[in-house]
N, C-alpha and C positions, 0 to 999 in steps of 0.2 A: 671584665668590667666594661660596660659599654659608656665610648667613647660620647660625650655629652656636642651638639652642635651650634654650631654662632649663627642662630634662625634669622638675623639680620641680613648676612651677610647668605646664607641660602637663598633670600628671597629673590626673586625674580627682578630684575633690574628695570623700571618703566623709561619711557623716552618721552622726549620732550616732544611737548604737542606743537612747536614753531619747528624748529630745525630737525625733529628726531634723533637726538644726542640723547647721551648719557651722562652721567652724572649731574642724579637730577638733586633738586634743593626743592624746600617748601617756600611758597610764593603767599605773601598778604592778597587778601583777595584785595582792600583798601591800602592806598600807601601809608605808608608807617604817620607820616606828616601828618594826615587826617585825622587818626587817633592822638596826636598831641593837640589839636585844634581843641577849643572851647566847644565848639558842637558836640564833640565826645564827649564832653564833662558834661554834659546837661539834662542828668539824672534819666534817661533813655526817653525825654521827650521829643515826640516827634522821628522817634529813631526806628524803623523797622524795616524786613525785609519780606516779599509777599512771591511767590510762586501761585500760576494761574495757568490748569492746563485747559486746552480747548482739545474734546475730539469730537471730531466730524464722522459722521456711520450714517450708512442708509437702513431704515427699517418700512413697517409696514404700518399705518392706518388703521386703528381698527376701527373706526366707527367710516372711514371713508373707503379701505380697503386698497388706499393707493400705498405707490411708494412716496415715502419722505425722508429727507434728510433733518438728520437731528445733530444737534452741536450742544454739548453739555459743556460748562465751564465750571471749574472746582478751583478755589481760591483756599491759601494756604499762605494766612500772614502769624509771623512771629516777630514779638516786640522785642527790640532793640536790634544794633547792627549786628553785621556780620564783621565788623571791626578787625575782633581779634584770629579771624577764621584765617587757617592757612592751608593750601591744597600742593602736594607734590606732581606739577604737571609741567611743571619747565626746567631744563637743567640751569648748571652757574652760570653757564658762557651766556645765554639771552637775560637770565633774571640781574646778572651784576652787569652787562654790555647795554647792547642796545633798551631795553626795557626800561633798565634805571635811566639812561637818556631822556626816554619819553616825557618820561614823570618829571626828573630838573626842570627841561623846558617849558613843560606847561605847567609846573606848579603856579608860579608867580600871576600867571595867565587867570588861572581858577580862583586865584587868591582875592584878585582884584573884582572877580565878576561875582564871584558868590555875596561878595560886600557890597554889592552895587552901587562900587566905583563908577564915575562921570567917567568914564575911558572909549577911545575908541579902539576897535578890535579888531585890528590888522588881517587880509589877509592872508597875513606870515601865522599871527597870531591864530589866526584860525583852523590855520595847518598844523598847529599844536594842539589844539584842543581838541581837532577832529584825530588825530594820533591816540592822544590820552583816553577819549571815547571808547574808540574799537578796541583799544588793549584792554580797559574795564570790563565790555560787553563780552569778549572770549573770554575772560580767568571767570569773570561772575557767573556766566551759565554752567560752569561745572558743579558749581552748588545745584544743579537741577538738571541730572543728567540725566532722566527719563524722558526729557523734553527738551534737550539739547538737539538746537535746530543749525547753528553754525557749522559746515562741514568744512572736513580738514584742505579742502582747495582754498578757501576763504581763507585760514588762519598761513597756510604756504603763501596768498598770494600779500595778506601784510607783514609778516617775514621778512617777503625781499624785498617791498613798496615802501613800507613803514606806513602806510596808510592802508584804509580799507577801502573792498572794490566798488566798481561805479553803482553797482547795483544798491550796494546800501541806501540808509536814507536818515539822516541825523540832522535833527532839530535841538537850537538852547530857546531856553526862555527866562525869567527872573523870578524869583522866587517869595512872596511875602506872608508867609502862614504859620503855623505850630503845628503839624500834623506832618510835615514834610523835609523837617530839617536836614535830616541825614539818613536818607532813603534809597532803598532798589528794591523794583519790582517788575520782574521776570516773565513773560507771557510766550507760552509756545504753541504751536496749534498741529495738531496729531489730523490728517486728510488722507483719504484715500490716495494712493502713488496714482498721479495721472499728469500729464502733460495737455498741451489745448487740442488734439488729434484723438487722445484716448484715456481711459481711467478701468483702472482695478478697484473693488468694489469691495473684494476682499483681501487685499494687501491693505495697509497705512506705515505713516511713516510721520516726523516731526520732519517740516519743512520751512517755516516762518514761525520767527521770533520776535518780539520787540521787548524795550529794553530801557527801563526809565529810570536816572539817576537821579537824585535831589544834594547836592552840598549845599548847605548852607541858603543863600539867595540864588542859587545857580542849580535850572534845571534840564536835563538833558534825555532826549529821547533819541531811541535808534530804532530803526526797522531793516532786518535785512531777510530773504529769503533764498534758496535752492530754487524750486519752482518757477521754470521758465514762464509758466503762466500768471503767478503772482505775483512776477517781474513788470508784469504791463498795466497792473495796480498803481498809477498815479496817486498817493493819498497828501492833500494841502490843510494844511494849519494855518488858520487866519491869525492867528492868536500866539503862534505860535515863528522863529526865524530859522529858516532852515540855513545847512554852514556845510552838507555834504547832499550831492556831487558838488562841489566847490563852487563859490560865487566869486566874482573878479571884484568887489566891493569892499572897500570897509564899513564895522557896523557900528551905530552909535549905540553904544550899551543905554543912553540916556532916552530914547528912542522904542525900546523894546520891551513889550506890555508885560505887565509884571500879573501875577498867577496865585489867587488865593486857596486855600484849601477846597473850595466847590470847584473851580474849575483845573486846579491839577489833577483830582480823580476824574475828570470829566474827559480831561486829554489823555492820562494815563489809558483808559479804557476807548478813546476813539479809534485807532489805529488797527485795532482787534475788530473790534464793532465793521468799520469800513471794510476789512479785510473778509471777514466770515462772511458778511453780507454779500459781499462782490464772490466770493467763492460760492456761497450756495446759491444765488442763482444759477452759474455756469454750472453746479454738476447736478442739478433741478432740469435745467438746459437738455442738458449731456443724456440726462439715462432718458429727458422725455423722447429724443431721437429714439433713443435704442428699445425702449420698454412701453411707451404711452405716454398718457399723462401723468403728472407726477404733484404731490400735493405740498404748499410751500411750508415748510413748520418755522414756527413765531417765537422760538427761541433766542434771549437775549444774553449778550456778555454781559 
């Protein structure tokens, strides 16, 4: 009689993507709180979630016969949230410790900004919500891990910071539209492996992500990257207030340009736009050293 096995308990045991522990638990990609909020009830208006990958390839010209770089974008929206989406990527000791921390502390924070409360916003307060941020943008990209651009030195070095590293770059703004209630959307960009001395042409790899939240009145973008050279990417939002590398200020929420449905997709997509464009000049740059000239291709995010 063959002996029947507990295929549960056969499986392979995953470690946690912070600490590398075991005993892992399933994690809300959204916190619990958010799905009891009235945006959740609001028959999935304005509610979606969008994946947007970019990749970067060089080909050939044929009617010019040079070399060009081509950047194709493929966008991938499905209506309503990721709400009730749960992913097994962290064990109990960070999801009930430190993590649940994050979340208490800035709930009250988010509560007030998504309402577009007359508040000023500490910042202490800022050091909350920029927490809450990074911990969203690492659990969220695993819903898109073909394009997961965040490497595990990043999520080691918010671990032991509780904040994310300087490199990042997080902007809030306010929020007044129907199309953007209760939103994320994901953009990662697939580039040939090169640094600013040299580039493979036939390697790629996902190196820069960005990362746009919508609660409520409350919108928040991140950008972080690997890529020492897309580190030296300055990219400014007029329109936008930026709250990470840290500003020694407090912010008048009252103060802070609020963002309709034309220009949240307009900012959602600038950060990509700014980025690909500053990238393909420099490997347009790059191979004309090494190859000739090289012809510019006019492709848009």
């Amino acid at each position: 009689m063959t002996k029947k096995t507990n295929n549960s308990k056969s499986q392979v045991q995953g470690h946690c993507i912070f600490c590398q522990g075991t005993g892992m638990t399933k994690q809300h990609i959204w916190p619990n709180w958010i799905s009891r909020t009235e945006l959740a009830a609001d028959d999935n208006k304005g509610q979606s979630h969008e994946r947007t990958a970019l990749d970067v390839a060089f080909g050939t010209d044929l009617s010019t016969k040079q070399t060009t770089v081509f950047i194709t974008p493929k966008t991938v929206i499905k209506q309503g949230t990721n709400l009730s989406q749960k992913l097994r990527m962290v064990c109990r000791s960070c999801n009930g410790g430190w993590m649940s921390q994050i979340e208490d502390k800035s709930k009250s924070v988010i509560l007030d900004l998504q309402s577009h409360a007359d508040i000023i916003l500490s910042v202490e307060d800022q050091r909350k919500l920029v927490a809450w941020i990074a911990l969203m943008t690492i659990i969220s990209e695993f819903t898109d891990m073909p394009y997961k651009a965040i490497p595990s030195s990043d999520r080691k070095y918010f671990y032991e910071n509780k904040i994310p590293p300087s490199n990042w770059e997080i902007w809030i703004g306010k929020y007044a539209g129907q199309e953007w209630k209760l939103r994320y959307s994901h953009k990662g960009l697939k580039t040939p492996d090169f640094d600013i001395e040299k580039f493979d042409v036939e390697k790629t790899k996902v190196q820069w992500q960005s990362s746009t939240f919508v609660v409520g009145g409350l919108m928040m973008h991140v950008i972080s990257t690997s890529c020492k050279f897309l580190q030296t990417l300055k990219i400014e939002y007029s329109r936008l207030t930026k709250i990470w590398p840290p500003i020694s200020n407090p912010i008048h929420w009252h103060d802070v340009v609020i963002h309709d449905d034309s220009s949240m997709n307009q900012g959602d997509n600038f950060s990509a736009l700014e980025t690909v464009n500053y990238l393909r000049d420099f490997l347009i740059h790059a191979s004309d050293k090494a190859n000739g000239n090289v012809a510019k291709d006019d492709t848009e995010v």
